[in-house]
N, C-alpha and C positions, 0 to 999 in steps of 0.2 A: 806323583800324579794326583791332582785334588781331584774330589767327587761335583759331576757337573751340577747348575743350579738346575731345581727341579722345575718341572712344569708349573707356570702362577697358582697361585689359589685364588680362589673367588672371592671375586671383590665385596668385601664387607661377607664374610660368609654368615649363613645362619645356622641354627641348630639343624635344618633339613637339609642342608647344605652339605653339613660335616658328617651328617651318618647315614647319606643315602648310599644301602649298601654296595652300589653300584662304584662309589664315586670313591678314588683314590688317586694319590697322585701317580703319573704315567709311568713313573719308575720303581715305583713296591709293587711289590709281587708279594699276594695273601699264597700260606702254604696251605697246601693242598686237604680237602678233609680227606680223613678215614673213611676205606670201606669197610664193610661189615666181615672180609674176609680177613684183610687186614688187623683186625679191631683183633677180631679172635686168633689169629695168632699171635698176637701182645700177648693176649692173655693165656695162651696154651703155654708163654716163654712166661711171662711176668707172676704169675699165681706160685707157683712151683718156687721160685728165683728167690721171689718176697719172704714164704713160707720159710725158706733155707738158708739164707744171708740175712734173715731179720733176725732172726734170736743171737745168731751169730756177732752181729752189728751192736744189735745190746751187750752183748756178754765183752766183746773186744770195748766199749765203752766204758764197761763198769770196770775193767779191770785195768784199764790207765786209770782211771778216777780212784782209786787205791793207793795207784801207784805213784800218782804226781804227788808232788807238795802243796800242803792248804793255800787257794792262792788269796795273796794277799794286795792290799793298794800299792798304787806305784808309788816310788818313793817321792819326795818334795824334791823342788829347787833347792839348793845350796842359799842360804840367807846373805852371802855377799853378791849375789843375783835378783833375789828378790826384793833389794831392800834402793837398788838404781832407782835414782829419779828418772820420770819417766825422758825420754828425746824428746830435746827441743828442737831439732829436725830429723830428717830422714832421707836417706839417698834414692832410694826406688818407691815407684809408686805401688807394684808388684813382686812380691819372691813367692818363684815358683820351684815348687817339690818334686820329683815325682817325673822328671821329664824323660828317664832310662825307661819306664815305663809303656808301654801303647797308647792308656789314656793320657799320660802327660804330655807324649808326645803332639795328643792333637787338641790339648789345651793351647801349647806354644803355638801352634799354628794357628792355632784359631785368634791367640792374642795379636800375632803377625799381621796375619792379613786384615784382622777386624778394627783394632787399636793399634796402629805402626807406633806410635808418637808414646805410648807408654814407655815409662823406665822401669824395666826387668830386669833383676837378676834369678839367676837357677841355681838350687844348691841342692847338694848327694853328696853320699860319698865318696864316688869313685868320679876323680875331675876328669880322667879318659874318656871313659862312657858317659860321664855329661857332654863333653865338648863334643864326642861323637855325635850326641842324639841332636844335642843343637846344631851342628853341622848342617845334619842330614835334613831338619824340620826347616833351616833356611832356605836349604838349595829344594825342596820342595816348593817352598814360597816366592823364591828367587828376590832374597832378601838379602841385600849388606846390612842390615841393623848390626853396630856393636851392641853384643849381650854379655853381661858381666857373669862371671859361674866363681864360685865359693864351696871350701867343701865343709861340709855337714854332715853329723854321723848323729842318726839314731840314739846312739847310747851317752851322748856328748851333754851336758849342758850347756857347756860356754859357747858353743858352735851355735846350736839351736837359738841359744839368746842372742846372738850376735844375728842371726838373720831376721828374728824379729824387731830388736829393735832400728835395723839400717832402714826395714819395710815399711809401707804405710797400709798393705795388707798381703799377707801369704794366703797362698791357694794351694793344697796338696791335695796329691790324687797317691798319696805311698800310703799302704798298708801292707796287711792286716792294721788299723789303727790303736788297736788295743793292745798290740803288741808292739810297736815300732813309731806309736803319734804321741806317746805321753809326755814326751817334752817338751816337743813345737809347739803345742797347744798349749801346754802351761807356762812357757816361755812368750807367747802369745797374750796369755792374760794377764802376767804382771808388765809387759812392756806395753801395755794400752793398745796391741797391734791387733786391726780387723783379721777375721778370717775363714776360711771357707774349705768345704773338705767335700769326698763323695763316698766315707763312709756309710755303710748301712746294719754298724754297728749297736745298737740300741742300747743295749745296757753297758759299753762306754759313751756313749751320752748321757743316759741316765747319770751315772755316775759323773761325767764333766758336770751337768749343770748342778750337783747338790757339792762340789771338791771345789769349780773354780769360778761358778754362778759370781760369788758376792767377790770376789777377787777382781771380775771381768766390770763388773757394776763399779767398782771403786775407782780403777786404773780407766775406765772407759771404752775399752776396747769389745768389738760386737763378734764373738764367736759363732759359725753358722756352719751345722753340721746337717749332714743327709740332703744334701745340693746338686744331688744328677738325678741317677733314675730312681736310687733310692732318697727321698721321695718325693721330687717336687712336681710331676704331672696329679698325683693323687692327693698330693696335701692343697695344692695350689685349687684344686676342681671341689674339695670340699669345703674349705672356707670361702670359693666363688659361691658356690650354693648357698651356705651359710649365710652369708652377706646378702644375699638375693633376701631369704625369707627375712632375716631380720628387718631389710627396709618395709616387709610387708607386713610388720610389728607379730612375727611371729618367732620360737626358737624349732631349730630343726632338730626333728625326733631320731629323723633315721635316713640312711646314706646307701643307695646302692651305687658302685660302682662298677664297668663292666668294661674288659681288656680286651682289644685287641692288638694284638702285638706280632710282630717277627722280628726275633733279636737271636744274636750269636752269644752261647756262654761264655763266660769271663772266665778265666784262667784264676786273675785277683779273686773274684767274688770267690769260686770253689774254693780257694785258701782259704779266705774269710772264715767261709760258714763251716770247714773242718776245725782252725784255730779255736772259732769262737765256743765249737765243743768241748775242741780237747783242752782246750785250757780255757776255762772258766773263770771269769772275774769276781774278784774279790765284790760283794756291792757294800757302801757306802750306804751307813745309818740314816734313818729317814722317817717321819713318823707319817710320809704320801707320797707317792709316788715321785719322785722329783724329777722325770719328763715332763710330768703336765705344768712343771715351770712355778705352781702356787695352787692352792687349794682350791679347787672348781666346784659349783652345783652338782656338776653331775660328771658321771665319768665313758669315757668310751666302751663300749661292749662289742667285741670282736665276733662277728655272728657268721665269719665267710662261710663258704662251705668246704668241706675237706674231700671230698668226692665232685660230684655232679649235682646241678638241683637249676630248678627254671626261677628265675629272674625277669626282670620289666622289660627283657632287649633278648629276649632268649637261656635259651642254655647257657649253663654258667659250670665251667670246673675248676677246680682250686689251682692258688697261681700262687705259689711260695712268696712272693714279694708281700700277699696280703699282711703275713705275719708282720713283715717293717713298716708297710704304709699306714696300717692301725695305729703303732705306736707313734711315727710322725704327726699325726692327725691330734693327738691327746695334746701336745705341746701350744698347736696353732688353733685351734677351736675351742669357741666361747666356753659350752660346755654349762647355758645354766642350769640343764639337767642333763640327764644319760641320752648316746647318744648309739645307737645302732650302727653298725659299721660292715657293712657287706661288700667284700669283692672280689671276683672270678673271673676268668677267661672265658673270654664271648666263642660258645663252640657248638656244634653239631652236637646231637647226642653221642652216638659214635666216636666222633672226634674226642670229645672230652672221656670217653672212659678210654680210647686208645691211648693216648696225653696221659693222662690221671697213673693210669697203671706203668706206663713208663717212668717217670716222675718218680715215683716209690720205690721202682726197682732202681732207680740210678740212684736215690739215698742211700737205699740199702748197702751198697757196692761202696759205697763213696766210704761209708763211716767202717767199712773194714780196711785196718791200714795195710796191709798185705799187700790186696787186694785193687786196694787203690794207687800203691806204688806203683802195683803192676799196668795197669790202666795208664797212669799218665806213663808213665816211660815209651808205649804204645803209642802216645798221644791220642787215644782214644779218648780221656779227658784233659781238656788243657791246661797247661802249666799254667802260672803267673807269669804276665807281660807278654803273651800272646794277643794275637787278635783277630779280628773276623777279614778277610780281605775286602781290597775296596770294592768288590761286587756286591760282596754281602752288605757292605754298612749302604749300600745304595739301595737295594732292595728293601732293607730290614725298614720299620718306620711304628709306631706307638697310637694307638687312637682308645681315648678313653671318654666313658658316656656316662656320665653320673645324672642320679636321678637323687634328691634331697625328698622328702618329705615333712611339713611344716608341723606345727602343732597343733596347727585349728584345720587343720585337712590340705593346706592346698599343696601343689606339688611344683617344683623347679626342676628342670634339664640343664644341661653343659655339656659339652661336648670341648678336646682335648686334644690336638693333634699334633704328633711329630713324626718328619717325614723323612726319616735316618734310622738307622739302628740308634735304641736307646740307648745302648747297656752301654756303647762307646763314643762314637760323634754326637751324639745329643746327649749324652752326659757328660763331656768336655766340654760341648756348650755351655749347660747348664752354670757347672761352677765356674768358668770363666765368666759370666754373665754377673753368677753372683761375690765373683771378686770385683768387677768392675760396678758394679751396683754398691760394694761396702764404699771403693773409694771416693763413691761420688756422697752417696748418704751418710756413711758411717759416723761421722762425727756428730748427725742431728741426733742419732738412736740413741736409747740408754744403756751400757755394757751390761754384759750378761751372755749364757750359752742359749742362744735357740736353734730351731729349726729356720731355715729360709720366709715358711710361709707366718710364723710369727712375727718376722722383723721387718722384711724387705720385700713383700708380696707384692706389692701395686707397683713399685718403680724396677724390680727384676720382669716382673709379667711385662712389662710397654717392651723392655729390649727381646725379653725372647718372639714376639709379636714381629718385632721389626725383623727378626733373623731366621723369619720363615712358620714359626709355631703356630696355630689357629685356637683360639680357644674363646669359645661365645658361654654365655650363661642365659638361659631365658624365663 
């Protein structure tokens, strides 16, 4: 059953349009604020929790980080792989990853019903559960397209090269990426093939753009990482601003930006951000930062707040994503001096310290592995390849307000809206958009690793616009 279309948005909206708190679309549902009686018993449970699981959470940290091996880079392609001329053609215009998954799954559908006429294939490992999940993602769509499936394995190269070079761009939604993307992607940049992921990985990006940057630049092909929620409503809202002040011959100083959201956890993501602990990447010698893509004026200053604090739109509490979306922003913005970077979940006071202190307590929990086994098995936190039901992703939906601040005083607004759970259908949107955006531009771009809002910003914004997104700048 697909999710119905939502109620129109308004025609040509405006900035007062998109943040009159009154006005949503008729099918999200805002959650509920905290009461104050509420509030304190969070904190009658969470104070206690934090005290007694935090040192714990440190100590179970510190003593796998003893106990792993130093980690190191991933290894190279095999040089009778790297050394292929590039194809001089390509069978699919699309190979897709990741479709055993939730999000992958509502990537295919969304390429189904949005782009029938593209040529996909899907490649995994296991061709069972790929042909299952294609199955099931047609007769959702009530589609006879033939779809080709190919198997692929993670630890393979010749597999991985083999899907890059048939494609003319791969879209993977499979992680943890830093532990299971290292070949596609550099199978990717020696076969000149576009491609697009929803990592929100940062420091394997960091490291792809300083490992496979000059590879991608030579071969030609546009690598584009951090393409769903992490992070293109927030990367995309601050170079809107950006671009605003500079036509008003100004550089912007400083960025607030302010969340409202209702999204269901990712099962992937919690893998993510435990992986990305426990096993720590090796980084790649650099003598600056090689996110920010080449030496800037000035650099990003990550000023969110880690509690509660008042903001241009209200209350503001800390929203873990700030930590990714900062660093997306260093890649795609000018940057000809330092640029302030604020952003928080738009909340009641209340609210945010009820949120705030939950938040902390579920880290807490999460980074003891014991603890955490016990929990997911529970399914009190979710596995990987779970996901929100279709009620939730109907309700769920994203609205972000960013305020720019100029250099000579003046000030810009944006406003950002998506009317779906982000973390899932509007982040399959997302990279499906921006695989379909590589194959239409890709070949004008110059190869190399970015972010979305570096490369493909103006011609990815027109299609998410047309598939429902609102996003004004004034």
């Amino acid at each position: 059953m697909s999710i119905p279309k939502a109620s129109p948005l308004p025609p040509n909206p405006t900035f007062a349009d998109l943040t009159s708190p009154t006005w949503l679309q008729s099918r999200n549902k805002r959650s509920r604020p905290a009461t104050l009686l509420q509030t304190l018993k969070t904190a009658a449970v969470a104070l206690p929790t934090i005290a007694l699981l935090g040192p714990v959470a440190f100590l179970s940290q510190s003593l796998l980080s003893r106990s792993r091996p130093k980690p190191t880079l991933p290894p190279q392609a095999p040089s009778e792989l790297t050394s292929l001329p590039l194809p001089t053609s390509r069978s699919y215009d699309i190979a897709l990853v990741g479709v055993t998954g939730f999000t992958g799954k509502l990537v295919l559908e969304y390429y189904l019903k949005t782009y029938p006429s593209l040529k996909i294939v899907v490649a995994g490992r296991d061709l069972k559960r790929v042909k299952s999940a294609v199955d099931a993602v047609k007769e959702i769509c009530n589609s006879e397209k033939d779809i080709d499936m190919v198997q692929a394995s993670a630890s393979d190269w010749s597999s991985n090269f083999s899907v890059a070079r048939s494609s003319k761009v791969v879209v993977t939604t499979a992680g943890p990426f830093a532990k299971i993307g290292n070949k596609l992607i550099e199978a990717c940049a020696y076969s000149g093939t576009h491609y697009a992921d929803i990592t929100g990985e940062t420091s394997w990006v960091r490291n792809n753009v300083k490992r496979l940057g000059g590879v991608a630049e030579e071969k030609g092909g546009v690598l584009c990482s951090l393409c769903g929620h992490d992070s293109v409503p927030w990367e995309f809202s601050v170079k809107g601003l950006e671009t605003k002040l500079e036509g008003m011959g100004e550089d912007m100083v400083k960025v607030v930006l302010t969340d409202e959201i209702k999204s269901q956890a990712s099962g992937g993501t919690i893998a993510t951000m435990v992986d990305s602990v426990e096993n720590p990447l090796a980084n790649v010698k650099s003598d600056f930062d090689p996110i920010y893509g080449a030496k800037k004026g000035g650099k990003v200053v990550n000023a969110s707040p880690k509690f509660v604090s008042k903001g241009p739109d209200g209350w503001m509490s800390f929203f873990m994503m700030s930590l990714v979306n900062a660093e997306a922003v260093k890649r795609s913005a000018s940057l000809n001096q330092n640029l302030e970077y604020v952003e928080g979940e738009r909340v009641d006071l209340l609210t945010g310290v009820n949120n705030t202190l939950s938040l902390y307590m579920s880290l807490c929990a999460l980074y003891v592995p014991a603890l955490r086994k016990f929990l997911m098995s529970k399914n009190i936190i979710p596995n990987p390849g779970t996901g929100p039901s279709l009620k939730q992703q109907q309700n769920g939906y994203l609205r972000v307000i960013g305020t720019g601040y100029g250099s000579k005083g003046s000030k810009v607004r944006s406003c950002i809206y998506f009317d779906s759970d982000p973390g899932y259908r509007d982040t399959a949107r997302m990279v499906a958009e921006a695989g379909a955006t590589l194959l239409e531009v890709g070949e004008k771009k110059e190869g190399g690793v970015y972010t979305p809002g570096a490369i493909i910003r103006e011609e990815m914004t027109e299609k998410l616009l047309k598939g429902g997104t609102a996003f004004v700048v004034e």
